[in-house]
DRENTORLO-565036 format. One record per residue (C-alpha): residue number from 1; residue in three letters; x, y, z. Coordinates in steps of 0.05 Angstrom, whole numbers, plus 5000, padded with zeros to 4 digits. Layout:
BEGIN
resi,resn,px,py,pz
NUM,ALA,X,Y,Z $
...
END
This chain:
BEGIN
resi,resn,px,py,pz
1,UNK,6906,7871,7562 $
2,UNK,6859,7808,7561 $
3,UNK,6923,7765,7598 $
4,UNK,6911,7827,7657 $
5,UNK,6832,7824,7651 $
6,UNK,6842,7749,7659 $
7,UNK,6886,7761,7729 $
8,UNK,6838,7808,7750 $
9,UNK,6778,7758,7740 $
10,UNK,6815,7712,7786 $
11,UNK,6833,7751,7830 $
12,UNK,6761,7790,7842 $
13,UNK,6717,7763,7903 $
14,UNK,6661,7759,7855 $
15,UNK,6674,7699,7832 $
16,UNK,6656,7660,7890 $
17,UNK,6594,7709,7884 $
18,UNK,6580,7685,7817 $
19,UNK,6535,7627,7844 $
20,UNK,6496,7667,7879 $
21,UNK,6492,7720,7829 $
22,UNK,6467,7664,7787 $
23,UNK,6422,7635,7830 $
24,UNK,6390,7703,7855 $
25,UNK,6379,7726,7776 $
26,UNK,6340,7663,7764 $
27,UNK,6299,7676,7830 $
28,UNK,6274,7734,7809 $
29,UNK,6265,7707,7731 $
30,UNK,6225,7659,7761 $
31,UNK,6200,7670,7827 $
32,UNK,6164,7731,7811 $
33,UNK,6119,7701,7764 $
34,UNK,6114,7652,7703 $
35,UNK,6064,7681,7659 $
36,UNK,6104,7715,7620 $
37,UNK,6137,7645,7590 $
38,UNK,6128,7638,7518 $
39,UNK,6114,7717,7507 $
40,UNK,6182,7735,7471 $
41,UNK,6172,7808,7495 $
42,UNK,6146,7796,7572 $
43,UNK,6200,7747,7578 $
44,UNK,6242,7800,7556 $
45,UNK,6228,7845,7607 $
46,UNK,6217,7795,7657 $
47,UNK,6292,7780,7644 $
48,UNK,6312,7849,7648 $
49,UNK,6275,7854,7717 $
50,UNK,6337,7817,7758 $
51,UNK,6386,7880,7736 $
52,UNK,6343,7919,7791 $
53,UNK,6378,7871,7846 $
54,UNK,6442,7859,7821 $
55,UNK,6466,7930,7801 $
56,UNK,6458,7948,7886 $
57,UNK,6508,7883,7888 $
58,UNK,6547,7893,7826 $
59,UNK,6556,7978,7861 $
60,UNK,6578,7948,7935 $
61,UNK,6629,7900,7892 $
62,UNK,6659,7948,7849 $
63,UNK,6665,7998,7907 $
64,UNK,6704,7939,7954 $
65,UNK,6744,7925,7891 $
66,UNK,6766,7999,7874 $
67,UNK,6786,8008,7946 $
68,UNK,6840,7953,7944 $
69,UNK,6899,7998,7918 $
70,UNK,6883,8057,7983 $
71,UNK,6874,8003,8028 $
72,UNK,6939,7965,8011 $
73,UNK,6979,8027,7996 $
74,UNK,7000,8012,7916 $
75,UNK,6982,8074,7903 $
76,UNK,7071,8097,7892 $
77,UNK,7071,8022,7852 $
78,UNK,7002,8047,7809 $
79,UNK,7034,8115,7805 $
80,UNK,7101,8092,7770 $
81,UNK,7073,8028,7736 $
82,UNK,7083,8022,7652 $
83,UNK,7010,8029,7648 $
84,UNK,6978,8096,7662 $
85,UNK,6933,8086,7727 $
86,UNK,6859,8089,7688 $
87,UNK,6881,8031,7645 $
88,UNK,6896,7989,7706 $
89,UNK,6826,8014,7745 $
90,UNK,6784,8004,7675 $
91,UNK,6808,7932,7679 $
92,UNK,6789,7925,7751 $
93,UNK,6718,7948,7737 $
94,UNK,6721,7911,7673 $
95,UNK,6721,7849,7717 $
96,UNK,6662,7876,7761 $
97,UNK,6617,7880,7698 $
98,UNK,6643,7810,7669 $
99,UNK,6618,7770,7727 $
100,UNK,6550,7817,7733 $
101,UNK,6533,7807,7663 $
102,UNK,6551,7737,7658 $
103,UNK,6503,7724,7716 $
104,UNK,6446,7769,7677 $
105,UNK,6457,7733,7611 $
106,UNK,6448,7666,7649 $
107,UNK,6374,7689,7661 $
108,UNK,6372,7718,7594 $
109,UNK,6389,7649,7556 $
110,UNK,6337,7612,7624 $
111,UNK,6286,7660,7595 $
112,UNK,6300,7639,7516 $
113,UNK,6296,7559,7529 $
114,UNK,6233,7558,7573 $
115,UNK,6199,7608,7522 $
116,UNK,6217,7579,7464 $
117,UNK,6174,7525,7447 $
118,UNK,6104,7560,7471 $
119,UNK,6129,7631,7436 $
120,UNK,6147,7607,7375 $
121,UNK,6184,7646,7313 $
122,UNK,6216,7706,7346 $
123,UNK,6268,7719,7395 $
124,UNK,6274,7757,7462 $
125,UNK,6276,7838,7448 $
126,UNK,6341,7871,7443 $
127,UNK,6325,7942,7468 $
128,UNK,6293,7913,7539 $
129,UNK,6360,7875,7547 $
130,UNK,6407,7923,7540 $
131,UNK,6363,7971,7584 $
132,UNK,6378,7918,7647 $
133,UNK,6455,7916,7614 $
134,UNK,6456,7993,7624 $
135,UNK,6430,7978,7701 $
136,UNK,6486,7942,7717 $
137,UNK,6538,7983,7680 $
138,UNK,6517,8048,7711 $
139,UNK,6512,8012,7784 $
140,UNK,6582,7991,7777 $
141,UNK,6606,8047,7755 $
142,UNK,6582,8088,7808 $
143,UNK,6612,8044,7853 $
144,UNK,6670,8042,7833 $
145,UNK,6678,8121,7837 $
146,UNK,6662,8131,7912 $
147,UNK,6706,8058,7934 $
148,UNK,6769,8108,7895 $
149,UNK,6751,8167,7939 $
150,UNK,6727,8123,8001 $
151,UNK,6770,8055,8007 $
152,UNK,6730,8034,8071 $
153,UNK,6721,7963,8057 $
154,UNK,6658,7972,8095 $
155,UNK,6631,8035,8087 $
156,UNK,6640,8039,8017 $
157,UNK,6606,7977,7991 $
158,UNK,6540,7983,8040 $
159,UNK,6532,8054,8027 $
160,UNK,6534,8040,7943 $
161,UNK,6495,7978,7949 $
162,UNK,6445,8011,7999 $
163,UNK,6435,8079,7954 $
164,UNK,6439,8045,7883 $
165,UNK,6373,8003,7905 $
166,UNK,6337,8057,7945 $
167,UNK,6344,8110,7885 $
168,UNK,6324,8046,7837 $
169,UNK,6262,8032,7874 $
170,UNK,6246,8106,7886 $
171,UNK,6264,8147,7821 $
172,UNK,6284,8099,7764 $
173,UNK,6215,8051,7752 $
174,UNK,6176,8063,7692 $
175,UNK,6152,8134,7710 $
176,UNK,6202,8157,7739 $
177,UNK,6272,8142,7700 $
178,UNK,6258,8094,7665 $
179,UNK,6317,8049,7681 $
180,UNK,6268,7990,7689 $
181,UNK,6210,7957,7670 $
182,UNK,6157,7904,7696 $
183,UNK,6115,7894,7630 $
184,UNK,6130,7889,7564 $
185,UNK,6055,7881,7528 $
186,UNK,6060,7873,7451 $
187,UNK,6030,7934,7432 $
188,UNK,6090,7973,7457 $
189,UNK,6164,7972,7444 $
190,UNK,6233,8005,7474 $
191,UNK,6256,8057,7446 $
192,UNK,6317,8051,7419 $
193,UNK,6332,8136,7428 $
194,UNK,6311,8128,7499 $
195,UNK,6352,8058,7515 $
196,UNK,6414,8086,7473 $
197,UNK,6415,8148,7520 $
198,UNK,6416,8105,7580 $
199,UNK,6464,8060,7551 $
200,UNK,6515,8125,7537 $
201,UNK,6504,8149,7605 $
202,UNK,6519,8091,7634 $
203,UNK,6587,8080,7598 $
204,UNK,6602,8154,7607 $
205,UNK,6594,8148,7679 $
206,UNK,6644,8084,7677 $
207,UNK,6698,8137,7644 $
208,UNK,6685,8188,7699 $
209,UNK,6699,8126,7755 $
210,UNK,6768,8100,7719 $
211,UNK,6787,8178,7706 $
212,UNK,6772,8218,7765 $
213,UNK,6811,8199,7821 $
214,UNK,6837,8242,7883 $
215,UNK,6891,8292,7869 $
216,UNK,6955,8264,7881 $
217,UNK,7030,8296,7866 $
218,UNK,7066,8273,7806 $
219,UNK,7135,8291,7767 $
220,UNK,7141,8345,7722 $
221,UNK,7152,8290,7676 $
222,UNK,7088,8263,7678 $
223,UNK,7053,8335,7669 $
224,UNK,7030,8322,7596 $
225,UNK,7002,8254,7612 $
226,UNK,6961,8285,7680 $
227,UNK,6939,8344,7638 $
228,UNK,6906,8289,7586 $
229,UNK,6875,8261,7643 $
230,UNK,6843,8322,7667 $
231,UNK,6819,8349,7607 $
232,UNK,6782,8275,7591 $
233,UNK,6751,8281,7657 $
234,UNK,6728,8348,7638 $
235,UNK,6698,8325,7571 $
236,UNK,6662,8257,7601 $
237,UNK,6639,8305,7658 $
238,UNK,6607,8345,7602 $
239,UNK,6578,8293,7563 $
240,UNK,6545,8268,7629 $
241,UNK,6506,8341,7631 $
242,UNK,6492,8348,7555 $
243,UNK,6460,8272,7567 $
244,UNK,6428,8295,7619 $
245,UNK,6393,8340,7587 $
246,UNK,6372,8313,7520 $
247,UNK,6343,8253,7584 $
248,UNK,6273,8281,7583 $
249,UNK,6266,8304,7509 $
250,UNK,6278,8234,7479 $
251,UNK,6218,8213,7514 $
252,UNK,6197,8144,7549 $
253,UNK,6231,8087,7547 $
254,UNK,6172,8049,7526 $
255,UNK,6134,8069,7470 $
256,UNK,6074,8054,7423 $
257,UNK,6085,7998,7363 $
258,UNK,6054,7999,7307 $
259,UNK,5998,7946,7289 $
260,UNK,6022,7890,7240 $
261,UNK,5992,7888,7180 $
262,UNK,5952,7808,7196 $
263,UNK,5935,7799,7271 $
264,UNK,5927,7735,7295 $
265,UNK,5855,7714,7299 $
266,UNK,5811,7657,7317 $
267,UNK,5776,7615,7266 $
268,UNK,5709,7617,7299 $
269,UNK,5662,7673,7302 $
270,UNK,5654,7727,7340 $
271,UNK,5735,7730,7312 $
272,UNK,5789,7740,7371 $
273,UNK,5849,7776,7348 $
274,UNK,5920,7794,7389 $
275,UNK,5982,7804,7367 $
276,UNK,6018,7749,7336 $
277,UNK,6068,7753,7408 $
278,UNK,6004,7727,7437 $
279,UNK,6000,7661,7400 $
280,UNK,6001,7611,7464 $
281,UNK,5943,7639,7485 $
282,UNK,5902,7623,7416 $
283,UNK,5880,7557,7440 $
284,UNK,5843,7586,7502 $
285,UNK,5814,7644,7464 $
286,UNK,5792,7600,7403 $
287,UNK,5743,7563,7457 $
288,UNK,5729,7634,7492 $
289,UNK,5703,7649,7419 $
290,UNK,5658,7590,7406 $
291,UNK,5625,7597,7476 $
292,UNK,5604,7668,7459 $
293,UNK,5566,7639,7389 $
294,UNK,5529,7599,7441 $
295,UNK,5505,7653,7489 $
296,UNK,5430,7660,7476 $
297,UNK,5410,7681,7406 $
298,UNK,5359,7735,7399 $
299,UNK,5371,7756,7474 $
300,UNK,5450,7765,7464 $
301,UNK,5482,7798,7403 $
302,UNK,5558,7799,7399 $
303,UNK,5610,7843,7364 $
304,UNK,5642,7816,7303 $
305,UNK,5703,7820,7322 $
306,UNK,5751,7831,7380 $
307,UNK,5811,7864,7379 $
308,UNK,5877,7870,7425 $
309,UNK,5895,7938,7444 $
310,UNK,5947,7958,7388 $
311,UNK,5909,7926,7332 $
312,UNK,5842,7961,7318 $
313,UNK,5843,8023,7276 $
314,UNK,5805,8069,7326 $
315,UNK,5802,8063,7397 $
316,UNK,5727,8051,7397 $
317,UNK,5747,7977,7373 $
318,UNK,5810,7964,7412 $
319,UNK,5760,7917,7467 $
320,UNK,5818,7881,7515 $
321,UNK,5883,7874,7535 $
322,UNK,5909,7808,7567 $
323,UNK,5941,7826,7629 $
324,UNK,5991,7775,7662 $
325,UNK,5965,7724,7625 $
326,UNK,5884,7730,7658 $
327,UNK,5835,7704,7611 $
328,UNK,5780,7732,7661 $
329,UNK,5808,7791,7645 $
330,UNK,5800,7789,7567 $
331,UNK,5729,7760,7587 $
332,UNK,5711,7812,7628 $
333,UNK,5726,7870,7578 $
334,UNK,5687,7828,7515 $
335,UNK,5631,7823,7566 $
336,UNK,5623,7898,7575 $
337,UNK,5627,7908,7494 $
338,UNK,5571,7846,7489 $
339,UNK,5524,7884,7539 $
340,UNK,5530,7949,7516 $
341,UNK,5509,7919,7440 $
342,UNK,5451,7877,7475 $
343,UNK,5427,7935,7506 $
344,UNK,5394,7997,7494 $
345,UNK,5438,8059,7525 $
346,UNK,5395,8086,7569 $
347,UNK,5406,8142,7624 $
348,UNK,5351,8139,7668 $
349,UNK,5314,8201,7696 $
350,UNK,5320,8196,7766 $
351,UNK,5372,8157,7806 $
352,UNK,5343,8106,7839 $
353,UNK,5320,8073,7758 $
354,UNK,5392,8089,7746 $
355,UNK,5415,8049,7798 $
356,UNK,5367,7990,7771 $
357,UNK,5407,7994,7698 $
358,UNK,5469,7992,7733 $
359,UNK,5460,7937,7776 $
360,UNK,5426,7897,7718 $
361,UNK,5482,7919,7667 $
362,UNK,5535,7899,7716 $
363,UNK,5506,7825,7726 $
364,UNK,5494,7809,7657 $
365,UNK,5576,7830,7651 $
366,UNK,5584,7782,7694 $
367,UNK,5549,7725,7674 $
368,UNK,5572,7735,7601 $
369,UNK,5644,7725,7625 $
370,UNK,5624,7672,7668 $
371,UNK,5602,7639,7608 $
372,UNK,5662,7660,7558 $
373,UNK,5709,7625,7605 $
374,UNK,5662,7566,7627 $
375,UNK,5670,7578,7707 $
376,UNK,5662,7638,7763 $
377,UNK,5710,7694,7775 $
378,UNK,5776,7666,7795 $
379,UNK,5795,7663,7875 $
380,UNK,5856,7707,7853 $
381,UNK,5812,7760,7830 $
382,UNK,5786,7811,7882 $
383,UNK,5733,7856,7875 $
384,UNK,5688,7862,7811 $
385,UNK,5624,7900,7798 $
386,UNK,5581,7934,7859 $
387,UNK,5532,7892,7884 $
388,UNK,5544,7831,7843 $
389,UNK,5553,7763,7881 $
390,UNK,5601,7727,7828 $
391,UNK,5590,7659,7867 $
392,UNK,5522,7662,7854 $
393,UNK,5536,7671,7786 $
394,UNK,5590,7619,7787 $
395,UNK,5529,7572,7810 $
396,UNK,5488,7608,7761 $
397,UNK,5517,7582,7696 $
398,UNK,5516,7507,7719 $
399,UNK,5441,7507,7713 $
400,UNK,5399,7489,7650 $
401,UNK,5395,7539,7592 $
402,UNK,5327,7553,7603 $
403,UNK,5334,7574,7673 $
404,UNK,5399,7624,7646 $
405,UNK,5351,7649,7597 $
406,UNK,5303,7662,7638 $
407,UNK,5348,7705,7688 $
408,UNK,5376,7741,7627 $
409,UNK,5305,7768,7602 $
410,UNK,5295,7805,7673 $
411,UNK,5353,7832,7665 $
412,UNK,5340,7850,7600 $
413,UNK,5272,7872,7615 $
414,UNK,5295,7915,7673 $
415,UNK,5330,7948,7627 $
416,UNK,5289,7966,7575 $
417,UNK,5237,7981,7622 $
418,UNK,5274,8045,7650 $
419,UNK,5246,8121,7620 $
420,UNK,5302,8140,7596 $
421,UNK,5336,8218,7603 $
END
């Protein structure tokens, strides 16, 4: 069986393909973004994420490949070979998944060696790999059904490649079917119920494409062996429905991990803690922790500690979440927690002092994460809180202490000047 598996490798288009099935899976590793480098579980996903492209081509290959035997009229030769006729098409689309595969675990091992060094003890996660394995499996699969009832070597391939990635992008994202991803944050997991049902699916649907095939006349001596076939179709066509509907039950694909039992936190005070996944960014949030201590004592009271959604015991304390690698981000959410604890809460009585506290709340956010990262709002970032200019308060924290201080007690003052509700 291998020797035939070999032949078929050889003989399949795909591997002149394999280049630029290669070269396409580490475009999208990489071109998409590089944040996610020396995060064991974003680079996971983020090598999972080039199975959404090549199970279209992987579809539109099988499909041309199934279609040889119609188009070349074998199918007497196929019908009277030593081997029954779903041994010879599950090596054909055995071939289709070999070169897919190979080209997804190229990105897979790209992912492991650039993540390596900055992740640190770990590896990539299982579960989101064999979710972009399933991808590919079902894509081919699928196309290699319709190229056995349709051998157009046209027709065939663009109609499979064309649906596999319109139904991908429309239906099968994270909530819809799940059959992909495009974060993988620490504080949540696959689930290996959810993945294994895709998985099975996806090799059930591969029997169904080397078994069903169009009805075609055979010998009385062959009756036995044709009534096998049929009745395996039956039972992989039934498997597909049972699947189908335990699909919803097992619930998302992602799902919520549970804490460890020692975070990773900063030395200095107030104490930063994420998930020990999160390491690479310790450096940054170790200096994001010492400029808080040196906000302005008396005027600006801090949290003890910070915590990284996942880790806190209650959600009161879970304070940020560090999303595609944004450090403004994480500032901007310990701001909020800083000003509320500064501040009295206060609902004013009418709404113009409401709009006062608001507007005063919203610029000492600001500045506070202005002066937890050391500089303005990024040029990447959009938006931010009504009515605040963020380059003034880029400019803002460049001048002397006193003048900061100063602009903080009006705030302040503004504030706690407000009858409250």
């Amino acid at each position: 069986m291998m020797r035939i598996l070999a032949m078929e490798l050889r003989r399949s288009p795909l591997k002149w393909w394999l280049p630029f099935l290669i070269a396409l899976d580490l475009a999208v590793l990489f071109g998409r973004s590089q944040w996610w480098i020396g995060v064991w579980p974003e680079a996971s996903v983020a090598a999972q994420v080039p199975s959404f492209y090549l199970g279209p081509l992987l579809s539109a290959a099988a499909a041309w490949s199934a279609g040889r035997v119609q188009r070349n009229a074998l199918q007497d030769q196929i019908a009277v070979a030593s081997r029954t006729r779903w041994k010879v098409e599950s090596v054909q689309l055995a071939a289709t998944v070999s070169y897919g595969l190979f080209a997804y675990l190229v990105g897979i091992l790209s992912a492991a060696a650039v993540s390596y060094r900055a992740a640190g003890p770990g590896f990539l996660w299982p579960g989101y790999l064999l979710l972009g394995a399933s991808v590919l499996i079902l894509c081919t699969g699928i196309g290699h059904m319709v190229g056995r009832w349709l051998p157009s070597a046209f027709a065939s391939p663009v109609i499979c490649g064309l649906a596999c990635f319109v139904v991908l992008a429309a239906t099968a994202g994270p909530s819809g079917l799940g059959l992909f991803l495009l974060s993988g944050p620490p504080a949540s997991t696959s689930s290996a119920r959810a993945v294994g049902v895709r998985l099975l699916i996806a090799c059930v649907v591969v029997s169904l494409a080397v078994l069903v095939d169009r009805p075609v006349k055979v010998e009385r001596t062959r009756f036995r062996r044709t009534w096998q076939h049929q009745a395996a179709t039956l039972g992989c066509a039934a498997m597909v429905a049972a699947l189908g509907l335990v699909y919803g039950p097992v619930g998302p694909v992602q799902v919520r991990r549970p804490a460890p039992p020692a975070p990773l936190c900063t030395a200095s005070q107030p104490k930063i803690c994420v998930w020990p996944e999160q390491r690479k960014y310790l450096p940054q949030l170790e200096a994001m922790a010492m400029r808080a201590a040196q906000l302005p004592p008396g005027l600006i009271v801090s949290p003890p500690a910070f915590y990284e959604r996942g880790l806190a015991r209650s959600a009161a304390g879970e304070s940020f979440t560090i999303h595609e690698g944004s450090m403004w981000e994480v500032a901007i959410s310990m701001s909020i927690l800083i000003v509320n604890t500064s501040t009295p809460s206060c609902i004013a009585k009418n709404s113009d002092e409401q709009e006062k506290v608001l507007a005063a709340d919203f610029e000492l956010d600001s500045w506070v994460a202005a002066r937890i990262t050391n500089a303005g709002q990024p040029a990447d970032i959009h938006g931010g809180p009504p009515g605040v200019d963020q380059e003034e308060i880029g400019r803002l924290i460049k001048q002397p202490e006193t003048v900061q201080t100063a602009w903080v007690e009006e705030r302040i003052s503004t504030i706690k000047g407000i009858h409250c509700g």
